[in-house]
N, C-alpha and C positions, 0 to 999 in steps of 0.2 A: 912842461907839458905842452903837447901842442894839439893847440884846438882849433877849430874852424871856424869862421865870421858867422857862416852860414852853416848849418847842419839841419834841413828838411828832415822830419820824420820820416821813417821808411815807414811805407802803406802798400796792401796791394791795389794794383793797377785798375782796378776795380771799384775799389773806393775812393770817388772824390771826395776830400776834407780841404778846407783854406783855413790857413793861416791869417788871425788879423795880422798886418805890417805897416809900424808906424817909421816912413822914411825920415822925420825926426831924429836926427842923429844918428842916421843909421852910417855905417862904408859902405853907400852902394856900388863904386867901384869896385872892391874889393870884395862883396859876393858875388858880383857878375865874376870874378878873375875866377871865386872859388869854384864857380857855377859849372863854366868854361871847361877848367882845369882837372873835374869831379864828373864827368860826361855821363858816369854808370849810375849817378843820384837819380830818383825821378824825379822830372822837374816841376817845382812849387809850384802851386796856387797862392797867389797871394791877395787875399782882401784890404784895400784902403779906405779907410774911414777919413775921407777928405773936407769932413765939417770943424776938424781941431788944427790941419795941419798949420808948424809954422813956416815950416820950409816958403812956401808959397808965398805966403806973408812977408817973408825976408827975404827971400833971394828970388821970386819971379816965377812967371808960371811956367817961361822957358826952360829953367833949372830942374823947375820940377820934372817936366814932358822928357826933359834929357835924363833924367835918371830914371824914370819909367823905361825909357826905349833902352839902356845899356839892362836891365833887366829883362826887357823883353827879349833882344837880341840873345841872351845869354838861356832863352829857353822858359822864363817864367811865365806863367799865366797870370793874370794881373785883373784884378776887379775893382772898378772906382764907386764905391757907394757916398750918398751924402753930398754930390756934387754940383755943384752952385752951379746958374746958368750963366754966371759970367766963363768960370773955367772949360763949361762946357762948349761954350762956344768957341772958347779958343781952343781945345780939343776938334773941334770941326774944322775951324779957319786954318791950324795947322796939319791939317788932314791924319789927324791919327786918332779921330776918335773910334774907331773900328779896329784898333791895336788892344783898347781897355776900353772891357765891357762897365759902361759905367750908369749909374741909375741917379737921376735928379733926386733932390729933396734934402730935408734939413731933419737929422733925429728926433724923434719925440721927446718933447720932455717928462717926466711920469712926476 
């Protein structure tokens, strides 16, 4: 059977909906490829909830910004909620915080 890394809901163009998307273990290579490859998809919204990530944690906040930008590149809209003022600042120093619309703060706890 073959299925796709990446399969976005078909929506009309009309309705914005985001995707939460946790790049934890994601192929973001490999849905940028699908992204790419799949031009007639419309292209994702995708919301990150950047208060769990461990990517960041593990592999640097360069890693992460480089897989944001091959998704972006590839057409996705990308929203950083939850985002610490350290990453936000590197967000700015690397000049791409105006690539992901991104919102300070830490989740509430209930």
């Amino acid at each position: 059977m073959n299925t796709s890394a990446f399969d976005p809901p078909r929506q009309p163009s009309s309705e914005l909906r985001f995707t939460l998307f946790n790049p934890d273990g994601a192929d973001i290579p490999q849905m940028a490829r699908e992204l790419n490859r799949r031009p007639e998809l419309p292209r994702p919204h995708l919301l990150v909830d950047c208060s769990r990530l461990q990517c960041v944690r593990q592999y640097g906040v360069s890693h992460f910004v480089s897989q944001l930008l091959l998704l972006h590149q590839a057409g996705a809209y990308i929203v950083l909620r939850n985002v610490d003022p350290v990453l936000m600042r590197c967000l700015e120093l690397l000049k791409v915080s105006h690539l992901f619309h991104a919102s300070l703060g830490a989740p509430t706890e209930a």
